[in-house]
VOGU-3710 file (C-alpha; in Angstrom, 3 decimals, decimal comma):
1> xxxxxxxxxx> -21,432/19,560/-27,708  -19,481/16,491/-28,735  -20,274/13,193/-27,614  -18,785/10,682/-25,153  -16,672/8,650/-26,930  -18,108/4,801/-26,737  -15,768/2,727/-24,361  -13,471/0,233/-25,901  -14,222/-4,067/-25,458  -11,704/-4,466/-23,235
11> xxxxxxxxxx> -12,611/-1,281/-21,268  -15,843/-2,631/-20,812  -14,638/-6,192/-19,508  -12,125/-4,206/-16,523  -15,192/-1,871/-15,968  -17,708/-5,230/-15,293  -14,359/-6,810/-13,656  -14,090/-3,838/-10,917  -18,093/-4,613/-10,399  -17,588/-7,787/-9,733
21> xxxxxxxxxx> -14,825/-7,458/-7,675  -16,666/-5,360/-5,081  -19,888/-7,590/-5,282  -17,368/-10,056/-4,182  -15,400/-8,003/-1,352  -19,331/-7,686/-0,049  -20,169/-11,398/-0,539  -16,621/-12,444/1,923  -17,477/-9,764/4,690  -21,223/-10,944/4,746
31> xxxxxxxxxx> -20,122/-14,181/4,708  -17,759/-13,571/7,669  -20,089/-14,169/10,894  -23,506/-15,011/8,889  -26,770/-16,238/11,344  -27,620/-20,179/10,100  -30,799/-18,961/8,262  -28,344/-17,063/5,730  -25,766/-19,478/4,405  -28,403/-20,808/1,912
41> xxxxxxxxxx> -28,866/-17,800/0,127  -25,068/-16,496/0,609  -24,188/-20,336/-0,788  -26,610/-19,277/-4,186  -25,582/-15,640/-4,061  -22,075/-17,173/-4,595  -22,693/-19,397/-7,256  -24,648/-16,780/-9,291  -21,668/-14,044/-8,694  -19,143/-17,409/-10,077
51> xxxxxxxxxx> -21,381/-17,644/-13,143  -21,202/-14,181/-14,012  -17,200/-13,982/-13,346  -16,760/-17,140/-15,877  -19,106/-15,288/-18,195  -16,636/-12,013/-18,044  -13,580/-14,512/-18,397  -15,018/-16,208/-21,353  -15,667/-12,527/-22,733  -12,318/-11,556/-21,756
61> xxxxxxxxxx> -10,643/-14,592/-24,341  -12,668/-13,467/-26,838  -11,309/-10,577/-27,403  -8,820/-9,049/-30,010  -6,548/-5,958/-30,230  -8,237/-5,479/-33,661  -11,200/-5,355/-32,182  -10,759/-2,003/-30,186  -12,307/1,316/-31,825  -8,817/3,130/-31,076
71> xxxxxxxxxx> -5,028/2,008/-30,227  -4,577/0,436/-26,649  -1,153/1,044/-24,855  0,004/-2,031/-23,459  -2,829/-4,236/-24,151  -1,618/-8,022/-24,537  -0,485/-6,945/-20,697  -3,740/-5,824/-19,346  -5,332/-8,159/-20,815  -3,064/-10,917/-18,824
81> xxxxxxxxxx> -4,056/-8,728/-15,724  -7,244/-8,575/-15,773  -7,464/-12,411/-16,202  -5,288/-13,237/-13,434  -7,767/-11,214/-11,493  -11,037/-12,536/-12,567  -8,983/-16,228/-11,704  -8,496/-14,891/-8,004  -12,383/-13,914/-8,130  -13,108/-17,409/-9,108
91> xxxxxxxxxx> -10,984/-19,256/-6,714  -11,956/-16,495/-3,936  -15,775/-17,645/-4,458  -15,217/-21,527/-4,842  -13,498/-21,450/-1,547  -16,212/-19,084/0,085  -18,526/-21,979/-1,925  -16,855/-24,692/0,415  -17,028/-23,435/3,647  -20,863/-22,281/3,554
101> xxxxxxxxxx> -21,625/-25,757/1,994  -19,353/-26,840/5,044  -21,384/-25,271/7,517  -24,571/-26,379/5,978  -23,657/-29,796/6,238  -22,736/-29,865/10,078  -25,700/-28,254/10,653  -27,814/-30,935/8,540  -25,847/-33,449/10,580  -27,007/-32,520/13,612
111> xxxxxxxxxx> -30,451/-32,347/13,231  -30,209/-35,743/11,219  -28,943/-36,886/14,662  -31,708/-35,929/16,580  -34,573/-37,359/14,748  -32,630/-41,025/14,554  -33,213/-40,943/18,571  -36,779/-42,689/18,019  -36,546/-44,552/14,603  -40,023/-46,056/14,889
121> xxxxxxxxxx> -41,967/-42,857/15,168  -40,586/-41,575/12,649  -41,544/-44,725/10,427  -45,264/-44,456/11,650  -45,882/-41,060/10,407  -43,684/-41,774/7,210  -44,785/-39,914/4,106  -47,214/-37,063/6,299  -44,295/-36,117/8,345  -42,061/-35,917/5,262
131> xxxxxxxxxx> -43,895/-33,649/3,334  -44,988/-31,432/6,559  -41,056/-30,875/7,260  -40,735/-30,055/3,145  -43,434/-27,757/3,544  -42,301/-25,768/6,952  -38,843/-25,733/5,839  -40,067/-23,600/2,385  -41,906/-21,526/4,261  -39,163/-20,988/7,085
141> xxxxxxxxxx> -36,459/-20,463/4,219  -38,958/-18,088/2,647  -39,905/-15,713/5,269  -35,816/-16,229/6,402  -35,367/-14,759/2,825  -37,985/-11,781/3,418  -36,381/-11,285/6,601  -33,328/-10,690/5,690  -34,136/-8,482/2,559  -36,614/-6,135/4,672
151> xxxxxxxxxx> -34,171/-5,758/7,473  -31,214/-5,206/4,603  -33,548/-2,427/3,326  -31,831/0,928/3,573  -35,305/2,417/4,137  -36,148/0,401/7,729  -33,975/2,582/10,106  -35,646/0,713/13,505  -34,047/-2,326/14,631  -34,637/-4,347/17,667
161> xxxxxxxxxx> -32,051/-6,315/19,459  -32,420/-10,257/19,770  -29,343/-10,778/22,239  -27,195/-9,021/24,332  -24,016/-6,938/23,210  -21,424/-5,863/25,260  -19,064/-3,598/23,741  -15,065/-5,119/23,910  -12,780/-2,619/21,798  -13,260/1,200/21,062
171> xxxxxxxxxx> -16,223/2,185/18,472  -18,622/-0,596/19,736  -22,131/0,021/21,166  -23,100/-2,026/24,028  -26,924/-3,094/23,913  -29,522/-5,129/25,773  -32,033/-7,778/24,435  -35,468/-5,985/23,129  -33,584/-2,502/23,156  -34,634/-0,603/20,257
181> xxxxxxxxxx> -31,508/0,700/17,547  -31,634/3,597/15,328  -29,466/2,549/12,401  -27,619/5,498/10,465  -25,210/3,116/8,139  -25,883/-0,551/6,846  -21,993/-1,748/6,062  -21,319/-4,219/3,668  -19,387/-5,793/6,527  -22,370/-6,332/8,683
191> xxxxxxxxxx> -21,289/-4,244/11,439  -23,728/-1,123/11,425  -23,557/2,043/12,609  -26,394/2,263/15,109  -27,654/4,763/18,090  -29,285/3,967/21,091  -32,170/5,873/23,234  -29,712/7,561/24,926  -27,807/9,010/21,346  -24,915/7,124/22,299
201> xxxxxxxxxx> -23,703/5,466/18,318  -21,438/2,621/17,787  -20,702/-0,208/15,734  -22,964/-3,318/16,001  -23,416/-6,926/14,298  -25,881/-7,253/11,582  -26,729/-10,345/13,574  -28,047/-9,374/16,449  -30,650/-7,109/15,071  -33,846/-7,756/13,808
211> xxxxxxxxxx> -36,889/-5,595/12,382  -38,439/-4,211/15,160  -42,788/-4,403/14,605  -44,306/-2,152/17,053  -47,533/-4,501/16,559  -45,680/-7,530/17,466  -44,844/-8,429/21,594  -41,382/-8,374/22,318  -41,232/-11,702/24,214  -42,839/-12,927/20,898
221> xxxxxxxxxx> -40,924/-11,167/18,521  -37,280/-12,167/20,284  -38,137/-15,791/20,481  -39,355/-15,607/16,533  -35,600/-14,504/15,884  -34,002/-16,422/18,489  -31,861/-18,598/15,020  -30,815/-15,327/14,452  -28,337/-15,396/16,951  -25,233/-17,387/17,819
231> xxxxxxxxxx> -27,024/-20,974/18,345  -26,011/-24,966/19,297  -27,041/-26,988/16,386  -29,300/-28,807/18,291  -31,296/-25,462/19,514  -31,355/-26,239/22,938  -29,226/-23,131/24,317  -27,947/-19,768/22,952  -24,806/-18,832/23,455  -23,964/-15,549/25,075
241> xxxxxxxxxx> -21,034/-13,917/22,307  -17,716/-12,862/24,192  -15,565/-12,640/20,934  -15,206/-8,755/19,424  -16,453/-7,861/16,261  -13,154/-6,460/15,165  -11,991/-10,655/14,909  -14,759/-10,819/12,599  -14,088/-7,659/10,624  -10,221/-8,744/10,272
251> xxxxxxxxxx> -11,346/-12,720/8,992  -14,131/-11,044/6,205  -12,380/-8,404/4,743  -9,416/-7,195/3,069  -7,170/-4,524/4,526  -8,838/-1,681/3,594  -11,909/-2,718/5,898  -9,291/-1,981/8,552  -9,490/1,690/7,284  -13,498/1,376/6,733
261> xxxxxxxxxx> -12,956/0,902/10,755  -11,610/3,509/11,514  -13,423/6,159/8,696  -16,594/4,756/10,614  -15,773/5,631/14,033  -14,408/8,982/12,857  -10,592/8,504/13,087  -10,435/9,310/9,250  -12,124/10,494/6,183  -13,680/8,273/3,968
271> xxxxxxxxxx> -11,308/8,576/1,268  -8,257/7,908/3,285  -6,856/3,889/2,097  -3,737/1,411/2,896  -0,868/2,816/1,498  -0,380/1,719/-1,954  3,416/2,255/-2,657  4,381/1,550/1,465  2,947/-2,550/0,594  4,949/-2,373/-2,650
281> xxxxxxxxxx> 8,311/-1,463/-0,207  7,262/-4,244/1,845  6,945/-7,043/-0,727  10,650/-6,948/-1,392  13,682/-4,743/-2,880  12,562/-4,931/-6,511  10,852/-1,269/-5,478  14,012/0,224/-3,617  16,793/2,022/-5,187  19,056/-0,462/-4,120
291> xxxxxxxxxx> 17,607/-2,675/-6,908  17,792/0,206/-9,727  21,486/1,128/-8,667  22,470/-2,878/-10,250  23,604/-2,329/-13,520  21,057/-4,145/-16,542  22,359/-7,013/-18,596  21,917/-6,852/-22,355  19,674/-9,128/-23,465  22,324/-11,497/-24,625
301> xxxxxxxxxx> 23,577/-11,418/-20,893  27,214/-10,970/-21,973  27,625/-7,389/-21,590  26,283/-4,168/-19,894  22,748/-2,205/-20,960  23,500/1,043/-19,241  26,680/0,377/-18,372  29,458/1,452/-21,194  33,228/1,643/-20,726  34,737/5,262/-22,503
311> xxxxxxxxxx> 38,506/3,858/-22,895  39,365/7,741/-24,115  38,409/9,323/-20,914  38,704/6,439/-18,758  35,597/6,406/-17,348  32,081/5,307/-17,924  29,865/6,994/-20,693  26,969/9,025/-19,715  23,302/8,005/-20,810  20,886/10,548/-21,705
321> xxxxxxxxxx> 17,645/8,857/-21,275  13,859/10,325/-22,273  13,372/11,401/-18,904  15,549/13,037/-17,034  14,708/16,378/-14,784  14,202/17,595/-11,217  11,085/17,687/-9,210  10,723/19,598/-6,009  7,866/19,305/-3,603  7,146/22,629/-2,299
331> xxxxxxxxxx> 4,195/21,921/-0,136  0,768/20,259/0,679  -2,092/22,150/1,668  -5,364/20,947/3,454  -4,651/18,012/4,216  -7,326/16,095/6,098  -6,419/16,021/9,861  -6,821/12,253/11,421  -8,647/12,180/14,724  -7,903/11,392/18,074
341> xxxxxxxxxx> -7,319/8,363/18,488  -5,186/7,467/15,692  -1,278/9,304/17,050  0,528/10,499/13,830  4,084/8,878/13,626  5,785/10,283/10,297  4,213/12,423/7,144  5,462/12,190/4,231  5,009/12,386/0,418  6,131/9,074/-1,865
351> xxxxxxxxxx> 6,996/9,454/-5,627  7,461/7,263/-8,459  7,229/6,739/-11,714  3,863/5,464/-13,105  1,754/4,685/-16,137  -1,522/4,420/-14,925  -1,032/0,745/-14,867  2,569/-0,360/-13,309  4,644/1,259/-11,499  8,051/1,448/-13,658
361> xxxxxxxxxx> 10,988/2,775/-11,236  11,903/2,798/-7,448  9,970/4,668/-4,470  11,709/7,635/-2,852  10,176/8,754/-0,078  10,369/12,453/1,467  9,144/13,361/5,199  7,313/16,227/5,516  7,505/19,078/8,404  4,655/20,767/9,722
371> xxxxxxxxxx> 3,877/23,469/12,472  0,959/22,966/15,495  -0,090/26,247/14,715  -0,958/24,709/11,100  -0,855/21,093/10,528  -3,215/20,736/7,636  0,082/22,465/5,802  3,060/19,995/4,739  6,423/21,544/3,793  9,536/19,862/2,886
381> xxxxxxxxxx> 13,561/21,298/2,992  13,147/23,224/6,199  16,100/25,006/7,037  18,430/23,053/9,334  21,838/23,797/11,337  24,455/21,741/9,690  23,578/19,333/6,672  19,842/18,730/5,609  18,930/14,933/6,186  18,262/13,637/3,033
391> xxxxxxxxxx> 14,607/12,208/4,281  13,482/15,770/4,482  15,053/16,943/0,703  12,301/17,793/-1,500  14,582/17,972/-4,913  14,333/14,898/-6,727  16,033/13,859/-9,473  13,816/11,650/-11,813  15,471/9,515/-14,640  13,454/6,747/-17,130
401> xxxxxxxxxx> 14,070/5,498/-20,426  10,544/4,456/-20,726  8,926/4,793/-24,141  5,227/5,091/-22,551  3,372/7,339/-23,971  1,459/7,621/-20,551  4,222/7,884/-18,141  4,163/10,331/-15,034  4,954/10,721/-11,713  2,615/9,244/-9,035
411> xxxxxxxxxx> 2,447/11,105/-5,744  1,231/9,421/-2,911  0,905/11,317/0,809  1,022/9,056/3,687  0,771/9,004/7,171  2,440/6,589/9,394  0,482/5,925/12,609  -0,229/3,825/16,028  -3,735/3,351/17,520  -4,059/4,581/20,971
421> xxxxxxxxxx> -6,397/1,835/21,861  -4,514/-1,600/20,668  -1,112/-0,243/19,981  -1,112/-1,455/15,956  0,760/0,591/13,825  0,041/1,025/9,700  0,738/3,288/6,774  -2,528/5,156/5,318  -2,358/6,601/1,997  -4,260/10,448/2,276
431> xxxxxxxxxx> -4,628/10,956/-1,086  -2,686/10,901/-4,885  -2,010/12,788/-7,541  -0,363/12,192/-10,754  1,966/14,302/-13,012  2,170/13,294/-16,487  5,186/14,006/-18,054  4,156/13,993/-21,911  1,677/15,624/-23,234  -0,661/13,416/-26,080
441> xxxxxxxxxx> 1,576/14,896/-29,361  4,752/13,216/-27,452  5,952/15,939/-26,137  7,541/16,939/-22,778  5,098/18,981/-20,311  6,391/22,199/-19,487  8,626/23,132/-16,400  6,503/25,513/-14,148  4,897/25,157/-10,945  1,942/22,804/-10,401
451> xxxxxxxxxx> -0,693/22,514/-8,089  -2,565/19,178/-7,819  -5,801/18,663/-6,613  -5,628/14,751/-5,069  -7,806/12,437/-5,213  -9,021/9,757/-2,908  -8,895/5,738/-2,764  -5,779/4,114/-4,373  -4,229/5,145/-7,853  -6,370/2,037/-8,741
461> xxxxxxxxxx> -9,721/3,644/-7,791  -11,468/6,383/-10,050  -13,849/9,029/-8,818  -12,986/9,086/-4,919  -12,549/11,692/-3,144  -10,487/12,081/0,038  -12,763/13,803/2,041  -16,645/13,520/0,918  -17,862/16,134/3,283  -16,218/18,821/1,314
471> xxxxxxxxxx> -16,972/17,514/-2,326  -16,180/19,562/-5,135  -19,407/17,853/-6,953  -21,978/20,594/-6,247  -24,585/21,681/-8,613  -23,975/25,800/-7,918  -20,897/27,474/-9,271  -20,514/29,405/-6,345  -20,440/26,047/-4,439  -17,747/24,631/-6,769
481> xxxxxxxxxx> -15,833/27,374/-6,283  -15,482/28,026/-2,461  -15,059/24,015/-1,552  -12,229/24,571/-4,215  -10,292/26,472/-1,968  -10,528/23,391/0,717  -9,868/20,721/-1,177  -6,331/18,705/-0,754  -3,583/19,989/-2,819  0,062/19,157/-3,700
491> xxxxxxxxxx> 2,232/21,820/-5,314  5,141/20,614/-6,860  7,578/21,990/-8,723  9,022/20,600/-12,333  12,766/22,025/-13,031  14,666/22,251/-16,325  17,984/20,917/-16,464  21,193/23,104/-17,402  23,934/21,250/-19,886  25,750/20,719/-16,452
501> xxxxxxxxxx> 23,016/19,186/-14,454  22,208/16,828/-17,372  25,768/15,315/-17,621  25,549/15,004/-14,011  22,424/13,122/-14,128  23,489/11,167/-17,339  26,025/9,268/-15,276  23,161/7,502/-13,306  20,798/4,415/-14,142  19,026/4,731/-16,410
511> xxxxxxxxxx> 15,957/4,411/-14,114  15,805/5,906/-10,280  14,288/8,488/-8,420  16,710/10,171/-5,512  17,456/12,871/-3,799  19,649/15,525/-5,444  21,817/16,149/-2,097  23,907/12,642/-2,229  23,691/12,348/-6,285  27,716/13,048/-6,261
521> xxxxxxxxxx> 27,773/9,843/-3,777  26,048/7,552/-6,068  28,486/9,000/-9,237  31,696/8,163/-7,135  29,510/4,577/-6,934  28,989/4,028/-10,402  32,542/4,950/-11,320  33,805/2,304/-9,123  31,597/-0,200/-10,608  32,795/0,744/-13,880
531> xxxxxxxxxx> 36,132/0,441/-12,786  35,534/-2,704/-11,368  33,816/-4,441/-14,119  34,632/-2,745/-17,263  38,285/-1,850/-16,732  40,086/-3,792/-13,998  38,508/-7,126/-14,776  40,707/-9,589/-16,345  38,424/-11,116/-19,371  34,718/-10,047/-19,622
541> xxxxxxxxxx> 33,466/-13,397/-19,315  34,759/-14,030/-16,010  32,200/-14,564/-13,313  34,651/-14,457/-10,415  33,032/-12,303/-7,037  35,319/-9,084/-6,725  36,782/-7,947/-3,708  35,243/-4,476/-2,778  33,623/-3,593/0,274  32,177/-0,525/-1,687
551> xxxxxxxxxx> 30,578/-2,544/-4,148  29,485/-4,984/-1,740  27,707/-2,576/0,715  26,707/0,332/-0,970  23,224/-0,646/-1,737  22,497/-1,098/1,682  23,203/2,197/2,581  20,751/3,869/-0,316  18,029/2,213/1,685  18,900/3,516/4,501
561> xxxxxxxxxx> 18,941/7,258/4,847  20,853/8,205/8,127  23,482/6,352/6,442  23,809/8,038/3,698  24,017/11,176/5,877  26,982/10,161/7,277  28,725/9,309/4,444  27,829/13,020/3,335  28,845/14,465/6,281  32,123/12,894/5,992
571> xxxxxxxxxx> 32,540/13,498/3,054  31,778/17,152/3,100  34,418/17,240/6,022  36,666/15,838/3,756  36,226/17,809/0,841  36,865/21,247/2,602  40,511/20,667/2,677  41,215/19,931/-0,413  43,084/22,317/-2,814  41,738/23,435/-6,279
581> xxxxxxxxxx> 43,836/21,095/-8,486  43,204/18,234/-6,397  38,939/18,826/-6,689  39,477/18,848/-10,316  41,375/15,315/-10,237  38,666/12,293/-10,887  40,944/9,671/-9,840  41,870/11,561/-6,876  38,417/12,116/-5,819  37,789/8,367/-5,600
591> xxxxxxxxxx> 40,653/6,954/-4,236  40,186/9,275/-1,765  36,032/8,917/-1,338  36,865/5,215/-0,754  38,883/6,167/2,309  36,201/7,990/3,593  33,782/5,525/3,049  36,087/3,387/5,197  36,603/5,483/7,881  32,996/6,451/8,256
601> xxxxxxxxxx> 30,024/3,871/7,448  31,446/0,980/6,211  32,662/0,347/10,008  28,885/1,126/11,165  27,259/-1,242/8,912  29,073/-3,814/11,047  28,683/-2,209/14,171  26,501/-3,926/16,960  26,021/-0,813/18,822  23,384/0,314/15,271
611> xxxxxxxxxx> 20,240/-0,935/15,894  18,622/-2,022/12,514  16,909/0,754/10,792  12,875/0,848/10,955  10,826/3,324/9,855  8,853/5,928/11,345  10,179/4,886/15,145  11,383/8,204/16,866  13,223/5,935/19,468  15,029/3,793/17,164
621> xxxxxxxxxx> 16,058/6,842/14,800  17,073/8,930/17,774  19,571/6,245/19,455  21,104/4,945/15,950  21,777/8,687/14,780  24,119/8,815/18,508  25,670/6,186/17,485  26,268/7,348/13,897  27,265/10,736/15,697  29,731/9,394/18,188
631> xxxxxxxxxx> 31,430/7,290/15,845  31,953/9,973/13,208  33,105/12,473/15,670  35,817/9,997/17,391  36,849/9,573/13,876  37,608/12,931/13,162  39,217/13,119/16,528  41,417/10,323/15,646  42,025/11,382/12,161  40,672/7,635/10,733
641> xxxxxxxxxx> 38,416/4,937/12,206  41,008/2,220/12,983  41,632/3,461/16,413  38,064/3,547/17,277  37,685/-0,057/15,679  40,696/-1,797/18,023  39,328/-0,266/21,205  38,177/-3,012/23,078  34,925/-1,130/24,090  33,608/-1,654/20,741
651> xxxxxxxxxx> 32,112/-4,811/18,932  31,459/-5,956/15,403  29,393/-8,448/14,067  30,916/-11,547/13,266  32,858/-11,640/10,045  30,693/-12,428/6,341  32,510/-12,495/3,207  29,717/-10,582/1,630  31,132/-7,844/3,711  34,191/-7,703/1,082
661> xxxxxxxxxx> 32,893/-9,750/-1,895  30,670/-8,389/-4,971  29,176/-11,006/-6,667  26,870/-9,406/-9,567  25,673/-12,579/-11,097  24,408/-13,460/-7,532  22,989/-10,061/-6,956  20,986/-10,293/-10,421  19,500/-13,875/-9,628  18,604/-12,230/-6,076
671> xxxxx> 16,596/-9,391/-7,257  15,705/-10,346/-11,290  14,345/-14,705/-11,017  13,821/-14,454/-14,733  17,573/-13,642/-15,582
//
């Protein structure tokens, strides 16, 4: 049996990075709604976890790619990574630093205050009262310390209430003063999971809870603890808590506590996290297809990367590129079901390409279907009357000209959902899986079916699993091999490309991810952009905007799929009456595709009858597909939109030139700051 191959230096520095990180994640939500007798000890705790971070940065500079046993794929990048991390560590803990020295200082303040009410007591017992306070406050900062560690003990289950608890939002546990807790879970966060006498279990704060001694009174034993709860500084009165813990859990943690929520109250497994590629869509468009559709400068910035004028067939040259195929997502199977009190909005599957460290192309996203009878099954291209939206298409097309050796496709499944208690809606991530496309000799994997198991946590995480109650880990083979049969699967589908398909696809970017039923639309779009900057443009230096409504709006219709329907359906309307000879014409075919894209959504994108497009709201995609309906069928009616567009019934928005005006320079500032 061979051995495990020793990890790498800079392996070793991400690996004590990732430790860190969670010690810190712990550290903030501890820190969140901490009793007085803890910021001391959080306050060291910090500046101990700071040490070792500026320890692992100073380890981290030290390092050389020479130093590394075997070759490193992008390493001068990771590198640059993890430091910009282990800086956000540091700042994260000298700010946490700050505000418990903060609080320790108002505190001090106070009591300073109340022994300056009789300044000549205090200087008749002068040096004996001095070191009497030095020597209570050690021991009350000692057994505070003791405290704390027993009752953080995993092994001390019995807890007994030092305040009164009333439970404000769903998954809290109301409890009395001197009531007796059973605690089942000890959160980082400091909300437990606890059960009363009554087996009623809930969520409740770390800080109202305190070892329960069965040799101690209660009366005693709750006015021992009384700091322990919320307190004046002057420790005259305790005040009675009305705020809800989940104001607490928001301020400590990052958003995946909002997910530890609801996996502790049951709403979903433990694996289940924010969606990873849903936050990249919501940062800005440098993840949408609209982006990727721009054409690439050279590096020079005076001509056009993947964008190549063929003066002997008067159009623009296709681009192979190393990848270039056609995935289809043929279904899901066992998927976790959410609970009750989470309502599903949307499931779906997101795709795109990864390398185990960036993501490197846009994210297409593709709704599943699924049946009541069966809803741990996802399928995708149901059959449909008519066309097939393009949201439910599970053929992708997949082009990259990526030289990674380690680049695949990252699947992500995701549910879109509202809670039925506060109303807030959120994307969670149900698992991943990833499909690497070369195999470690360079070259492409095979096309065949594949199933793939996913895993749990974010593409960032290792080792997670999406559900933990069915784990694959068993000792017995026998085990292994009937929770194998539950466990979350994707089945996808790779497809080889005929000499046909790939000169299709060769007309694309170089790098996007679509769907394969409106590829011919984005061809016709690319042709025109040729046209319009390799051909029809005066001198190639000129950075005048061009007047093209096509070129103008296009890329706001990629990103929004109902859209894109339309054009399709107009198209395909279109297309059915044309003769042989006049299909085989190129020039034809887009002259006359830009008169459908006028007559069909180039007036809608104006419209102020559309609402604007949100995801995953039945409402909202219900009433703007009416619209898009109404408006294409009065257009057929009418053979053209302009009729429809004088009626006085209608109304536009008011006029923009960037209606009419392409301006690429602009667009390449907009989405690329670095150009």
């Amino acid at each position: 049996m061979s051995g495990r191959r020793a990890r790498g230096p800079l392996q070793q520095v991400r690996r004590r990075s990732r430790e860190l990180q969670a010690q810190v994640e712990a550290l903030r939500a501890e820190s969140a709604a901490p009793a007085p007798g803890q910021r001391k000890a959080l306050s060291r705790r910090c500046m101990q976890l700071k040490k070792l971070v500026d320890e692992n940065t100073n380890a981290l500079h030290n390092l050389k790619k020479s130093d590394e046993p075997a070759p490193v794929g992008n390493y001068d990048q990771r590198k640059e990574e993890e430091e910009k991390l282990l800086l956000k560590l540091s700042q994260q803990l000298q700010k946490l630093v700050l505000v418990l020295d903060q609080d320790n200082g108002t505190m001090n303040y106070a009591v300073g205050e109340e022994r300056q009410k009789d300044p000549q007591t205090e200087d008749e017992n002068g040096e004996e009262d001095e070191s009497e306070d030095e020597e209570s406050s050690d021991s009350e900062e000692t057994d505070d310390e003791e405290e704390d560690k027993l009752l953080d003990d995993p092994n001390v289950k019995e807890c007994i209430a030092v305040g009164n608890f009333n439970a404000q939002q769903e998954g809290d546990l109301t409890f009395t003063k001197g009531e007796v807790l059973l605690i089942h879970d000890k959160k980082a966060d400091g909300w437990w999971v606890a059960e009363n006498s009554k087996g009623e279990r809930g969520l409740v704060p770390r800080t109202y809870l305190a070892v329960h001694n069965d040799d101690v009174d209660s009366q005693e034993q709750s006015e021992e603890h009384i700091e322990v709860v919320d307190e004046t500084a002057d420790g005259t009165e305790i005040k009675k808590r009305t705020d809800s813990h989940w104001s607490a859990v928001r301020r400590a943690i990052a958003e995946n506590d909002t997910v530890e929520v609801l996996a502790t109250i049951g709403a979903v497994p433990a694996g289940f996290r924010q969606s990873t590629l849903s936050q990249l869509l919501e940062e800005g468009n440098q993840f949408r297809a609209s982006y990727f559709l721009q054409p690439e400068l050279t590096p020079s910035q005076l001509a056009f990367k993947d964008l190549v004028w063929n003066s002997d067939k008067n159009t623009i040259y296709p681009r192979p590129t190393r990848v270039s195929l056609i995935v289809t997502l043929c279904s899901c199977k066992m998927i976790p079901l959410p609970g009750v009190s989470i309502q599903v909005l949307s499931r779906h599957v997101r795709l795109c390409l990864f390398d185990g460290n960036r993501v490197l192309s846009n994210v297409h996203t593709v709704r599943a279907t699924w049946q009541p009878k069966n809803p741990q099954t996802w399928t995708f291209s149901p059959r449909v009357t008519g066309i097939l939206p393009s949201l439910l298409d599970g053929d992708c097309f997949v082009r990259s000209n990526s030289l990674s050796s380690d680049i695949g496709i990252l699947f992500e499944l995701g549910i879109t959902y509202i809670r039925n208690s506060t109303g807030d809606r959120g994307e969670l991530s149900c698992g991943w899986a990833f499909l690497k496309l070369f195999t470690s000799n360079g070259m492409p994997v095979p096309s065949k079916m594949y199933e793939l198991l996913l895993n749990g946590g974010t593409p960032y995480e290792r080792g997670v699993e999406v559900d933990p109650s069915i784990s694959r880990r068993g000792s017995g083979v026998f085990h292994q091999f009937i929770t194998l049969k539950k466990q979350p699967v994707l089945v996808v589908k790779l497809r080889s490309l005929s000499a046909q398909s790939k000169d299709i696809l060769n007309l694309l970017p170089e790098t996007l991810i679509g769907s394969m039923c409106y590829i011919h639309l984005l061809i016709f779009y690319r042709q025109i952009l040729g046209d319009a900057l390799l051909k029809d443009r005066i001198s190639a230096q000129s950075t005048e905007l061009i007047c093209n409504p096509i070129l103008a709006t296009f890329p706001q219709l990629v990103d929004q799929p109902d859209l894109m329907d339309a054009l399709r359906s107009a198209w395909a309307d279109r297309e059915r009456t044309l003769k042989r000879s006049e299909k085989r014409d190129q020039e034809f075919l887009k002259s006359l595709f830009v008169l459908v894209y006028h007559d069909s959504v180039f007036p809608l994108l104006q419209s102020t009858f559309l609402p604007d497009y949100k995801w995953a709201e039945e409402e909202s995609e219900a009433s703007r597909w009416k619209v898009i309906a109404d408006f294409l069928e009065k257009s057929r009616e009418n053979d053209g939109a302009l009729q429809y567009l004088l009626s006085s019934e209608n109304t536009h928005k008011a006029f923009d030139i960037a209606e009419l005006s392409y301006d690429f320079l602009g667009e390449t500032r907009k989405n690329n700051p670095g150009v």
